[in-house]
C-alpha positions, 0 to 999 in steps of 0.5 A, a space after each residue: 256355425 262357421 265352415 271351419 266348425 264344420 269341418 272340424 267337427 267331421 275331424 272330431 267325429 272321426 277321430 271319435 270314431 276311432 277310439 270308439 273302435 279301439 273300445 268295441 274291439 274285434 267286431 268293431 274292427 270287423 264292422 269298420 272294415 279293418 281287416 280279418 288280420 286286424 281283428 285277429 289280432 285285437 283278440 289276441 290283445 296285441 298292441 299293434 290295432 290299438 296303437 295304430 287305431 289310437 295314432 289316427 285318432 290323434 293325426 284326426 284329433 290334431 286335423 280338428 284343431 288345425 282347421 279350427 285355429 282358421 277361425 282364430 282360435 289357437 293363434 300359436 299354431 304355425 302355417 295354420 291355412 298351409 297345414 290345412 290346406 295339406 289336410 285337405 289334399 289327405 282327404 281328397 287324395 285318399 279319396 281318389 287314390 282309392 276310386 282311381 285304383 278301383 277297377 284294376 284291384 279288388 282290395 280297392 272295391 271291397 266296401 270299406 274302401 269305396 265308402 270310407 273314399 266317398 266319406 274322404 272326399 266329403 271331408 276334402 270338400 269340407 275342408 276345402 269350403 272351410 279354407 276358401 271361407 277364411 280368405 273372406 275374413 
């Protein structure tokens, strides 16, 4: 498997995860770290969880395919490696963002965002393993 599989495949898998949790509902949405408010609010069948949850899952979906089209897959996509190479500063900078902002705000250090920063920073990795792979090509 080439780089950019990989790190397609981490976008993918995310984006899955996503919709998994729009399906598993409310203690999904507690179990992922989502937030009291956000549960609260999937038991009430407001839209709001689903729509926002579905709207990531898509950005994550599309962040697949950009990064599988390095490999030449879906040419038609425009400013492949540029778009790629901003997917790649998302993930590394929520990855920092979050650790940087740690010590002097307690919703930073809850356990959902320090994993989910240490999972960003993987993928920035990734990514960024999968864009300096191409320039071999």
């Amino acid at each position: 498997m080439t780089p950019s599989a990989w790190a397609a495949g981490l976008d993918f898998l995310a984006a899955a995860l996503h919709i998994a949790i729009i399906i598993g509902g409310p203690a999904w949405y507690r179990f992922f770290g989502a937030g009291e408010r956000m549960a609260r609010w999937a038991e009430q069948g407001r839209p709001g969880p689903a729509l926002l949850t579905a709207g990531i899952a898509l950005a994550l979906a599309g962040f697949g395919l950009y990064t599988l089209s390095l490999d030449g897959r879906f040419e038609a996509l425009p400013w492949r490696r540029e778009v790629v190479w901003a997917i790649t500063g998302v993930y590394a900078v929520r990855a920092v963002a979050v650790m940087g902002l740690a010590p002097w705000m307690a919703t930073m250090r809850t356990p959902f965002m320090l994993g989910s920063s240490l999972i960003c920073g993987l993928y920035a990795l990734v990514h960024w393993w999968a864009l300096r792979a191409t320039v071999q090509l």
